[in-house]
Residue frames relative to the residue before (quaternion, step in Angstrom):
aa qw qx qy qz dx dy dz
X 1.0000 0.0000 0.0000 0.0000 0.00 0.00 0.00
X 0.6518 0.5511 -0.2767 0.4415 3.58 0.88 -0.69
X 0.6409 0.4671 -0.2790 0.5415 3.46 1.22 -0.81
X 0.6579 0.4847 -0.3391 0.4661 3.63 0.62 -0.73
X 0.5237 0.5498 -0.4116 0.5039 3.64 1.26 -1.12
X 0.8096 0.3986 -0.2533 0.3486 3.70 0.13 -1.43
X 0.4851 0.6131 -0.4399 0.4419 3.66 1.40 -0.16
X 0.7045 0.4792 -0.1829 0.4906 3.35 0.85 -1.65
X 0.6186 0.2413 -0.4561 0.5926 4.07 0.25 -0.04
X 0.4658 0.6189 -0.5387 0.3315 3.94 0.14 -0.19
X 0.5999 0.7266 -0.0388 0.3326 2.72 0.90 -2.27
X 0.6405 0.5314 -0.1687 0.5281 3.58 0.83 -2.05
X 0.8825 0.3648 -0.2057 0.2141 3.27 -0.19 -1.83
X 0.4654 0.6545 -0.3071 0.5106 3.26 1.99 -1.16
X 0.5305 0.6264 -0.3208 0.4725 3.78 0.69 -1.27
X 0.8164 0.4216 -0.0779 0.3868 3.46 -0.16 -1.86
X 0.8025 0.3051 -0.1312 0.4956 3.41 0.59 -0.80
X 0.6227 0.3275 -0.5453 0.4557 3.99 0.91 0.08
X 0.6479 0.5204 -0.4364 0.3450 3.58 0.51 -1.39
X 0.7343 0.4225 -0.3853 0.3659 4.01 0.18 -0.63
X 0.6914 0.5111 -0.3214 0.3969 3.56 1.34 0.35
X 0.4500 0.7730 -0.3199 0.3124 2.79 2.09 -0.70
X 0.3530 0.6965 -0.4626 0.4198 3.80 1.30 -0.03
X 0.8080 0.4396 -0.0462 0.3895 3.18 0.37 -1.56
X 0.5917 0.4736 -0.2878 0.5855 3.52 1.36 0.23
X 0.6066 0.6015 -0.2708 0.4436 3.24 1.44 -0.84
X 0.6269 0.6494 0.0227 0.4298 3.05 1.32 -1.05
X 0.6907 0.3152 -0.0874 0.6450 3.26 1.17 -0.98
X 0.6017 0.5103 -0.2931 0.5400 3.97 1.11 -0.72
X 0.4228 0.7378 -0.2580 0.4586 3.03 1.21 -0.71
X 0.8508 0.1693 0.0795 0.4911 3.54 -0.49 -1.57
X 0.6093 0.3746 -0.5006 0.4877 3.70 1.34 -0.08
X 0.3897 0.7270 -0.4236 0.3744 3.86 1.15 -0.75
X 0.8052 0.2402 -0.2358 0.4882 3.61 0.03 -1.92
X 0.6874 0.4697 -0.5074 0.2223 3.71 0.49 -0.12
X 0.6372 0.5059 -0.4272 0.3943 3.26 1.33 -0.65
X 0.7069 0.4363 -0.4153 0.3708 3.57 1.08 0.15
X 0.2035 0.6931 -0.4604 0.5160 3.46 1.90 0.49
X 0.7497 0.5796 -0.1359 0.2889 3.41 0.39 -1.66
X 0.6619 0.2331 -0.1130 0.7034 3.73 1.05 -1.69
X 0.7110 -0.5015 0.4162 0.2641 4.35 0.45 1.06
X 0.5570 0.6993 -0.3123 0.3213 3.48 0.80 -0.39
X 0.2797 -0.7578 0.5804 0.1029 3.90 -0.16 1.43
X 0.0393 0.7385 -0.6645 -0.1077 3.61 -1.49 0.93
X 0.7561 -0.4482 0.3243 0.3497 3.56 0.83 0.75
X 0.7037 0.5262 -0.2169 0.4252 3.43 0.31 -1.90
X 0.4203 -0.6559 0.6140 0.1268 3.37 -1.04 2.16
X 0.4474 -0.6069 0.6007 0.2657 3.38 -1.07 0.76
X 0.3904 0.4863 -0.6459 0.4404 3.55 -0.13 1.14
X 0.7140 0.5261 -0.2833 0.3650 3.33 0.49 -1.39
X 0.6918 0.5309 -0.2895 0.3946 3.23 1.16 -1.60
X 0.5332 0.7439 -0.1081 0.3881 3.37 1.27 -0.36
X 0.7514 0.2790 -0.1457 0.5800 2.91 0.80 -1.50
X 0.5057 0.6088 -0.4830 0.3745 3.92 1.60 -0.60
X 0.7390 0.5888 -0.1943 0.2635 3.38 0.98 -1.33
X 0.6927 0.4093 -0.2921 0.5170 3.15 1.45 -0.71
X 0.7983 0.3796 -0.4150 0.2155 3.40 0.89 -0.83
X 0.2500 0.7065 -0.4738 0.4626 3.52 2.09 0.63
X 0.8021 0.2865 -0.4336 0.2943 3.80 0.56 -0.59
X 0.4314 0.6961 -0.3632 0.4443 3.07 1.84 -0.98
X 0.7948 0.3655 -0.4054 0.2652 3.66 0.22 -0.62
X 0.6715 0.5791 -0.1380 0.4412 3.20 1.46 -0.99
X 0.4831 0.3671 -0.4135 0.6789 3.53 1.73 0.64
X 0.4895 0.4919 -0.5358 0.4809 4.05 0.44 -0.24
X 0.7101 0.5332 -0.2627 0.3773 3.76 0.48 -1.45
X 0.5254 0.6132 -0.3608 0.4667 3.75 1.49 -1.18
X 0.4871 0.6243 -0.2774 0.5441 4.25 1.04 -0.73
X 0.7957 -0.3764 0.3772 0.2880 3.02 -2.52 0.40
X 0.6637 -0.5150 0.3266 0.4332 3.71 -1.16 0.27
X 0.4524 0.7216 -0.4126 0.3231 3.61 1.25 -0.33
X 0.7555 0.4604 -0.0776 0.4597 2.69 0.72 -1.88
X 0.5704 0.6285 -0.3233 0.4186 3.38 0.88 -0.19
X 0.7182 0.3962 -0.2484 0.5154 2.96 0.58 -1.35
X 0.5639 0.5311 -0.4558 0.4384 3.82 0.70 -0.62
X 0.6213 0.5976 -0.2863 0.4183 3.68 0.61 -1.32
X 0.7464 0.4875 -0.1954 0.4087 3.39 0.78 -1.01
X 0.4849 0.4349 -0.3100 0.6926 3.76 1.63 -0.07
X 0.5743 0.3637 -0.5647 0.4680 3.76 0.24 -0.05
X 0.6102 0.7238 -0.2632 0.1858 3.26 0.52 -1.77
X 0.7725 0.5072 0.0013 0.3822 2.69 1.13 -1.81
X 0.6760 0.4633 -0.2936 0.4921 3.13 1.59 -0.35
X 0.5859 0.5131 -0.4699 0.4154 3.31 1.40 -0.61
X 0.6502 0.5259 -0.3588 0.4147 3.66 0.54 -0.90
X 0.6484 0.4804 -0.3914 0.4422 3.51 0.74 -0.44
X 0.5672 0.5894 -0.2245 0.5296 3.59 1.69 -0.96
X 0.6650 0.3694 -0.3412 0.5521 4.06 1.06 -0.82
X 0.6259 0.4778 -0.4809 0.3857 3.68 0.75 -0.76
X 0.6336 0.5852 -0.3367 0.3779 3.81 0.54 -0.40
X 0.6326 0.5174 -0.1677 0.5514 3.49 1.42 -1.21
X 0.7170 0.3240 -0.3335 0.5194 3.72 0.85 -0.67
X 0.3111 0.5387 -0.6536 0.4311 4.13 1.07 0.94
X 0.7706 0.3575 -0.2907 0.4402 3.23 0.22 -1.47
X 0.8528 0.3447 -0.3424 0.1915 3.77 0.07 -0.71
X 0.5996 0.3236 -0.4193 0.6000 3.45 1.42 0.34
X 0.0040 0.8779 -0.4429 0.1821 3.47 0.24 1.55
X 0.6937 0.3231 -0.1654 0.6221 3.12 1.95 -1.06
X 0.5720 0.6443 -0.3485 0.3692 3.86 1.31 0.00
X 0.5768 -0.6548 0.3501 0.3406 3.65 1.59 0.28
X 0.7205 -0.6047 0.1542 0.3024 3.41 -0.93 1.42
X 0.6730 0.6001 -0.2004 0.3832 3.24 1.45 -1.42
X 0.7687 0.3713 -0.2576 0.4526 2.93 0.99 -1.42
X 0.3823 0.7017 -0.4108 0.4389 3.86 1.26 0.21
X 0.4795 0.7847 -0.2166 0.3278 2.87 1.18 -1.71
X 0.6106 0.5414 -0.2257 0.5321 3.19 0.27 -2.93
X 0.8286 0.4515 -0.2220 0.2453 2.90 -0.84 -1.74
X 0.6602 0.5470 -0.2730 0.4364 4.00 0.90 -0.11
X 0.6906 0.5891 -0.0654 0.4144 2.31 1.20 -1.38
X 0.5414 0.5997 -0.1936 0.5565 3.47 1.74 -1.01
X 0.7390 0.4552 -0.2399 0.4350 3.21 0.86 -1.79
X 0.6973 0.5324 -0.2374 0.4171 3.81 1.04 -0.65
X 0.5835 0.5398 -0.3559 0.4914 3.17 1.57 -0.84
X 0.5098 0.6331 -0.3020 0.4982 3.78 1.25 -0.62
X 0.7217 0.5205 -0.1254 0.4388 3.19 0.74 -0.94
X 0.5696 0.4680 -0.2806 0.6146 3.50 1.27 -0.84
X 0.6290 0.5063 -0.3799 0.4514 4.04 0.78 -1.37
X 0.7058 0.5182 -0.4208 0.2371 3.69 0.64 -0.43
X 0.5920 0.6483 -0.3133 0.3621 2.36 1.71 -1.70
X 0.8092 0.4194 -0.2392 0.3347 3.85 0.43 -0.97
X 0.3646 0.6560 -0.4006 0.5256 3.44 1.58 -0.05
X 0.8962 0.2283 -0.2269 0.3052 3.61 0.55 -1.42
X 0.5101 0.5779 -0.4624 0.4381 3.30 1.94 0.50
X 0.5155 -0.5451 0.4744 0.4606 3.68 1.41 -0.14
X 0.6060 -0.6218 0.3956 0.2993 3.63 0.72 0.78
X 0.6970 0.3401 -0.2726 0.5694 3.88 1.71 0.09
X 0.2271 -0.5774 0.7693 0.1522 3.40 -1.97 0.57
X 0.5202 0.7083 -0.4175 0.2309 2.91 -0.15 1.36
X 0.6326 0.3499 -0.2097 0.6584 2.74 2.61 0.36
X 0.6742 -0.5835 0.2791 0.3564 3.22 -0.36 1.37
X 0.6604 0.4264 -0.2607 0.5605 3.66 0.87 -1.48
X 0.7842 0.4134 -0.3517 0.3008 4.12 0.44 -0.33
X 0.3591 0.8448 -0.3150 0.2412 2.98 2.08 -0.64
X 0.8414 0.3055 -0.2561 0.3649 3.55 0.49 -1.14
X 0.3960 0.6707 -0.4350 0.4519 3.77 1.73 -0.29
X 0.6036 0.6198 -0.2791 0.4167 3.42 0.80 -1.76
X 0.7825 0.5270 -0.0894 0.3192 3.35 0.31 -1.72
X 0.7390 0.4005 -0.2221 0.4941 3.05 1.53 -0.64
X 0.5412 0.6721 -0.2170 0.4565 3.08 1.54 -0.54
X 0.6593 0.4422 -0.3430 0.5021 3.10 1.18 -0.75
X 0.4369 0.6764 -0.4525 0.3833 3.69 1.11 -0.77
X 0.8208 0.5116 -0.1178 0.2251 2.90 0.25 -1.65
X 0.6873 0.4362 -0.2250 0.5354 3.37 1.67 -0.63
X 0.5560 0.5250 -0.3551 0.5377 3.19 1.55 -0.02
X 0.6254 0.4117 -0.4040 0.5256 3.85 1.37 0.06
X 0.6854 0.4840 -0.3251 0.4362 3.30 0.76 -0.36
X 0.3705 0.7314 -0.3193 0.4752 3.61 1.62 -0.05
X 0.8709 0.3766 0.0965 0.3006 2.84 0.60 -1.83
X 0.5084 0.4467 -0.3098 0.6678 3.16 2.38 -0.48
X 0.6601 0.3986 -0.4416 0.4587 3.94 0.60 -0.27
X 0.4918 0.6540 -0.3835 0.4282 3.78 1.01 -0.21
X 0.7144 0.5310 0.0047 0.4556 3.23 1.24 -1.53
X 0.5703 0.3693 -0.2050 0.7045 3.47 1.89 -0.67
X 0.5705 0.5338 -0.4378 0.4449 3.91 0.56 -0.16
X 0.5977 0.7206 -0.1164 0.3316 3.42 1.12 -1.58
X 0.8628 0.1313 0.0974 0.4784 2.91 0.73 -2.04
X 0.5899 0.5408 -0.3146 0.5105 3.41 1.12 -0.42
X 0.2482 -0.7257 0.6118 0.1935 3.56 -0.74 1.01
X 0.5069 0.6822 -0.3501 0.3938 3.79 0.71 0.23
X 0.6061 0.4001 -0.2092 0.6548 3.20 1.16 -1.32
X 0.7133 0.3706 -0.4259 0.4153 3.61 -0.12 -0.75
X 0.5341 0.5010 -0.5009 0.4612 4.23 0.62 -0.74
X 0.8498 0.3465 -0.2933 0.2678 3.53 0.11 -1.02
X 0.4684 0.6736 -0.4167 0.3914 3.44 1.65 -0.13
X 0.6295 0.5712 -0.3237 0.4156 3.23 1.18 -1.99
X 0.7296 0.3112 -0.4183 0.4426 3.86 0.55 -1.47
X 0.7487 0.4008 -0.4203 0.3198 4.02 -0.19 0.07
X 0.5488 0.5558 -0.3518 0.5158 3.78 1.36 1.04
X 0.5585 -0.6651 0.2964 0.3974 3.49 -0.34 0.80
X 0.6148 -0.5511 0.4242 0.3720 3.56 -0.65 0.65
X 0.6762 0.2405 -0.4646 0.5187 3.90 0.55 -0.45
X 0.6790 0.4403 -0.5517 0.2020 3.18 -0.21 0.70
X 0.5535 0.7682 -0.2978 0.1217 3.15 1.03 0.75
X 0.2277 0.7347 -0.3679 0.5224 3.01 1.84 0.93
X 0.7175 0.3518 -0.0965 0.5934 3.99 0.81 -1.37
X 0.6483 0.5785 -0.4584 0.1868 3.60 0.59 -0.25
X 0.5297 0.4713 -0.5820 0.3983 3.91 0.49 0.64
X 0.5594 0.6582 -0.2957 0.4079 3.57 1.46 -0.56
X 0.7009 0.4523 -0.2285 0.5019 2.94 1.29 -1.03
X 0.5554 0.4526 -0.4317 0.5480 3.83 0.98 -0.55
X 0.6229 0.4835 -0.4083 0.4599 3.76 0.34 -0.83
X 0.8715 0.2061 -0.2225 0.3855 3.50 0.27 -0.45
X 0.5841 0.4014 -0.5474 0.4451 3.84 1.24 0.71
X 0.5783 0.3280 -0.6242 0.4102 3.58 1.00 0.40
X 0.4110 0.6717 -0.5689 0.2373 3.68 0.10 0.19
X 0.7535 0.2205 -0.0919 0.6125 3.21 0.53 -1.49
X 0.4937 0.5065 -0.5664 0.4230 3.59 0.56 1.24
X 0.5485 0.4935 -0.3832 0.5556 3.63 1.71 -0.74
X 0.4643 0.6882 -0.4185 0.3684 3.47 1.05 -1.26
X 0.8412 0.3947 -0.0760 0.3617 3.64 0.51 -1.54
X 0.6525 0.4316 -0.2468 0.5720 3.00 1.22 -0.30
X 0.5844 0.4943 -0.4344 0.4748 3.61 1.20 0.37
X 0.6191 0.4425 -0.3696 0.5332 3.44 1.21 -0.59
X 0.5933 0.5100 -0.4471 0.4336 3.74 0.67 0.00
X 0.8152 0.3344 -0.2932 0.3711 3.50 0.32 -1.05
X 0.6126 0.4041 -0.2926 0.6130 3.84 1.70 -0.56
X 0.4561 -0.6673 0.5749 0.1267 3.58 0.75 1.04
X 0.5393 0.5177 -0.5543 0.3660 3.82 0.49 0.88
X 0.8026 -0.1067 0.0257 0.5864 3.86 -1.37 0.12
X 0.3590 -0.7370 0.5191 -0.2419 2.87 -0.50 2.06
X 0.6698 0.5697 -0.1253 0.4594 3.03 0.86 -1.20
X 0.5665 0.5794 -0.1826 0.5568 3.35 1.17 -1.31
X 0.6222 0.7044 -0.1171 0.3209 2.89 0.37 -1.92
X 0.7086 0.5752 0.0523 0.4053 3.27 0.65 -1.87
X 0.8639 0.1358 -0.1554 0.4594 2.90 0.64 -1.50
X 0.3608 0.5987 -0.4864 0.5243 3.57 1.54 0.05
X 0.8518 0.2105 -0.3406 0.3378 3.52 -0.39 -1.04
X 0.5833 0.4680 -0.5522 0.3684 3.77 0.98 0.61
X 0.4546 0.6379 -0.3767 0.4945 3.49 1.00 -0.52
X 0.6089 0.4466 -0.2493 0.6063 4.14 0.78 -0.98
X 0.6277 0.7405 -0.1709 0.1690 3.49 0.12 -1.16
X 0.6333 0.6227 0.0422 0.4577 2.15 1.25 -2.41
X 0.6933 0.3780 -0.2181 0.5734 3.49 0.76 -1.54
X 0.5000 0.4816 -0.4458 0.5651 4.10 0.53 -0.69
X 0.5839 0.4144 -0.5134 0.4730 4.22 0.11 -0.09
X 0.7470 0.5302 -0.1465 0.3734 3.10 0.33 -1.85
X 0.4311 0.5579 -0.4188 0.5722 4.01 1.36 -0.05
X 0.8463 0.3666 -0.1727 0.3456 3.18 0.09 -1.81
X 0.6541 0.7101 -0.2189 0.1418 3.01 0.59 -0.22
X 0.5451 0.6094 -0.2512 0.5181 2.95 2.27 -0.14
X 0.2351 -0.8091 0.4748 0.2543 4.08 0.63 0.98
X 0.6918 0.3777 -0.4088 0.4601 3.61 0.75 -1.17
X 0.6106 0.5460 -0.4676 0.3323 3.45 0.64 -0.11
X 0.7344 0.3454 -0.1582 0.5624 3.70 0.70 -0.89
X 0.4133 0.7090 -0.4944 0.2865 3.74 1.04 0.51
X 0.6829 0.5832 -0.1733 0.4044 3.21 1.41 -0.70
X 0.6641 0.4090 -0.3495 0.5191 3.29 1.68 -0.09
X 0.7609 -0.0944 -0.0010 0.6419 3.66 0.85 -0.85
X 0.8649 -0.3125 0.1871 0.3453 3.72 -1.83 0.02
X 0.5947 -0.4798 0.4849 0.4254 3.12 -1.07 0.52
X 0.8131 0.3227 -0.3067 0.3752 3.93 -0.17 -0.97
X 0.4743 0.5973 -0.4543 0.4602 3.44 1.81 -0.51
X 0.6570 0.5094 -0.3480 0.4332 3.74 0.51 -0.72
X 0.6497 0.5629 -0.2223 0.4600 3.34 0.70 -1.05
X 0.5517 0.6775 -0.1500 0.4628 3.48 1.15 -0.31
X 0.6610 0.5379 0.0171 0.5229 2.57 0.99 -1.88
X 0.6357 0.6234 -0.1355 0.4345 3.38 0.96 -0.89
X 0.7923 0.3562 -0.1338 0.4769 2.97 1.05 -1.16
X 0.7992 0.2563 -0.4060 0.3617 2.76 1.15 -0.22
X 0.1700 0.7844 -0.5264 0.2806 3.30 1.04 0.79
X 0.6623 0.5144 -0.2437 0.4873 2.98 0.52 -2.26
X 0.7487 0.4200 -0.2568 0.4439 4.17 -0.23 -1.05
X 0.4520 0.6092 -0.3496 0.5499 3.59 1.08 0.00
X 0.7246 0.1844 -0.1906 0.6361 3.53 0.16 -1.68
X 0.5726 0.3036 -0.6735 0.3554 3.86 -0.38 0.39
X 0.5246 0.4127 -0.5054 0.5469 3.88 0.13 -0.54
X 0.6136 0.4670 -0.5140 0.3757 3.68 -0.48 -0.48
X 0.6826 0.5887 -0.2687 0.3395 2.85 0.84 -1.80
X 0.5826 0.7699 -0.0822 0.2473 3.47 0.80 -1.72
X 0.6342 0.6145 0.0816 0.4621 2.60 1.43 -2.02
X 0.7577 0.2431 -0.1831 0.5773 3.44 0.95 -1.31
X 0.6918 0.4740 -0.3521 0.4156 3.96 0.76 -0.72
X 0.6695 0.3365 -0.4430 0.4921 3.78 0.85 -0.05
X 0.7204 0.1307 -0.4223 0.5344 4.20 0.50 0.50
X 0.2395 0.6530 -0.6096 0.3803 3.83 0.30 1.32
């Protein structure tokens, strides 16, 4: 009990203290992103007001969050819209980088979006006024469930890097096995969006998750599909994902 206690405040504080900074990574990925694409000649369009105003109001939010839980939670509905506002913008701007790898990148930018959404309900449906943040939030991690299910599936990339991070004797079973961790990735993402065993839910899609880090995690490997800071991005928000996973399963445990 004492270990499980000390897992779960781990759990909390890790939770609490990356996502309200995650502004400030946005922000900096941000401006290191357009330079490395300054760098390889590549034009994204985006008038340098915008880039501007993305950058400051990334810091502006992520000092609102630095404040009392009020303010947080408010901060965390901006947040949430901007990310919901970059996940749209990175359809159009990885236009020439192929559907899938568009795909990633939405998916990330929404999963970010969902992490706010539950940050600014306090991580509970259990007050009326957090109920519909919650509710959507959960939606949302149950789409993002289901688009990394779909990229596991179809993308012959993701699957190479799954196969090389499974034990070699399993390489006889190992389309079976991709066929069946996007199962119980739909599996999870149904208990997210029908708001039923949660718990389940939760801890399945962190257990799934977990390995979906462990993919991403090889840069020279994924250099060849998109940017170095695009990956790096990615990354992060993996990692802040599986704490919300996390989050998710240790507060109905």
């Amino acid at each position: 009990m004492g270990i499980e206690r000390e897992v779960k405040r781990f759990i909390y504080s890790a939770t609490r203290f990356l996502i309200p900074r995650f502004p400030f990574w946005e922000a900096i990925s941000t401006a290191m992103l357009l330079g490395e694409w300054g760098g390889r000649n590549r034009s994204h369009g985006i008038p340098d007001v915008v880039i501007y105003g993305h950058i400051g109001f990334s810091i502006v939010v992520g000092s609102l969050m630095s404040f009392d839980e009020r303010k947080k939670r408010d901060a965390s509905i901006f947040a949430a819209i901007q990310m919901f506002i970059v996940a749209l913008a990175s359809v159009v701007l990885w236009n020439g980088s192929g559907d899938l790898v568009r795909l990633k990148i939405f998916c990330r930018n929404l999963a970010m979006t969902a992490t706010y959404l539950q940050l600014s309900s306090g991580f509970t449906d259990s007050r009326s006024s957090n109920r519909g943040y919650a509710r959507l939030g959960h939606i949302l991690i149950g789409v993002c469930l289901i688009a990394e299910a779909y990229l596991l599936y179809e993308w012959s990339a993701e699957k190479s890097k799954l196969f090389y991070i499974l034990p070699s004797s399993l390489n006889n079973v190992r389309d079976p096995l991709v066929f069946m961790f996007c199962v119980f990735l739909a599996i999870s993402a149904l208990c997210f969006i029908t708001a039923s065993n949660l718990q389940v839910g939760s801890k399945l899609a962190l257990v799934l998750w977990l390995l979906v880090v462990l993919i991403n995690l090889d840069y020279r490997y994924w250099s060849g599909y998109m940017e170095l800071w695009a990956h790096f991005r990615i990354l992060a928000s993996d990692i802040c994902f599986a704490f919300v996973l996390a989050h998710n399963y240790a507060i109905r445990d």
